[in-house]
VOGU-3710 file (C-alpha; in Angstrom, 3 decimals, decimal comma):
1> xxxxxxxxxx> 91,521/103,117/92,718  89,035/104,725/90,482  87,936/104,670/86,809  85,873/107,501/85,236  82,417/106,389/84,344  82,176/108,362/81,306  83,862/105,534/79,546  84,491/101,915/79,787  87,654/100,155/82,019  90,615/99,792/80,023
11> xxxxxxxxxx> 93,216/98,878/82,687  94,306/102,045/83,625  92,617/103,897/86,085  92,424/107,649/86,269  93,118/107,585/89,897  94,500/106,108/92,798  95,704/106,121/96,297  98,792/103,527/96,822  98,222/102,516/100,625  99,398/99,429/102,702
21> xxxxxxxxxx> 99,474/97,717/105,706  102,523/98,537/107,754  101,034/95,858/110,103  97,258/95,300/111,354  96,400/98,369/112,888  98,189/100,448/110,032  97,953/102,000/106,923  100,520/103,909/105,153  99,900/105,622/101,684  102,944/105,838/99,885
31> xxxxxxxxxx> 101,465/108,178/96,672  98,125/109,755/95,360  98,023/109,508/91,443  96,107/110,811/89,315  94,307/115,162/88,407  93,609/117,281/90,946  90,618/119,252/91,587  88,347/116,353/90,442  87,447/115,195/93,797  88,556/111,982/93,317
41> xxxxxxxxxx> 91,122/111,530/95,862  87,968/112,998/98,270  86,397/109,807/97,018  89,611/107,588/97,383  90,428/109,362/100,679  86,528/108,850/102,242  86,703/105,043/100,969  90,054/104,066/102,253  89,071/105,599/106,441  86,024/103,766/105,670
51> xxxxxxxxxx> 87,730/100,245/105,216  90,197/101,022/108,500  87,645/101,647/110,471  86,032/98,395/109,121  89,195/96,154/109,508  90,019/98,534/113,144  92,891/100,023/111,669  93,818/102,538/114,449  96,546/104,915/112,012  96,480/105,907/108,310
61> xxxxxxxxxx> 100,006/107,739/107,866  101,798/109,120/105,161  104,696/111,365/104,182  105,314/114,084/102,415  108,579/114,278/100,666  110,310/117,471/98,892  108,696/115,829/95,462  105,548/117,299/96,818  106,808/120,668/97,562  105,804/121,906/94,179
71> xxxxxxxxxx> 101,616/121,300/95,479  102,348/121,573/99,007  99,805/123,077/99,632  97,143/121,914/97,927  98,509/118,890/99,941  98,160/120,398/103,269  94,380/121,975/102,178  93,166/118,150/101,040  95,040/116,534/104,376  93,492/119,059/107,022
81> xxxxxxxxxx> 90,025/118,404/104,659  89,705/114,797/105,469  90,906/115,197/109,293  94,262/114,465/109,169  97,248/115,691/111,649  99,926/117,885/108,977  103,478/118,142/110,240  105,374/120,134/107,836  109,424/120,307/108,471  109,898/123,414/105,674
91> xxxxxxxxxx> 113,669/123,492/106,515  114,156/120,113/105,696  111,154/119,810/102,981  109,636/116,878/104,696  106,520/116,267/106,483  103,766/113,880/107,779  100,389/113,157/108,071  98,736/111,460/110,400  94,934/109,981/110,896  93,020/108,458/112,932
101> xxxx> 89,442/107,484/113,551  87,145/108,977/116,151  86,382/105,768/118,154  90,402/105,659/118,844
//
């Protein structure tokens, strides 16, 4: 999650990437809230491969669901950014994406 420093923490941040564990070795991130063209999911995104790699997560995964088709691809564009496999089923508008760190 992040909060804006140009003003103070009032519960709500302006941000956020809902992730969890699957099991040890994965992550998956169910939604990314919050504007785009900020950078902060590139923050988010760069903080969350950080901590796998720390706890030796092997796979950060996701989906993408025909609720995203309407920014698909700004979707794809940040995905491929941070490194990520993109599988996009446009028939079925579905997809997934797929992650994971060099030392794997």
């Amino acid at each position: 999650m992040l909060n804006e420093c140009t003003k103070a923490y009032r519960g709500a941040w302006d941000f956020a990437i809902d992730g969890v564990y699957e099991d040890n070795h994965t992550i998956f991130i169910g939604d990314i809230k919050g504007p785009a063209n900020k950078g902060y999911g590139s923050v988010c995104m760069n903080y969350l491969k950080e901590v796998a790699v720390d706890q030796n997560v092997h796979v950060i995964k996701g989906d993408i669901a025909e609720r995203d088709w309407d920014h698909l691809e700004r979707l794809i564009h940040f995905y491929e950014k941070h490194n990520f496999e993109v599988n996009i089923d446009y028939t079925n508008k579905c997809g997934e994406i797929e992650w994971t760190p060099a030392y794997q």
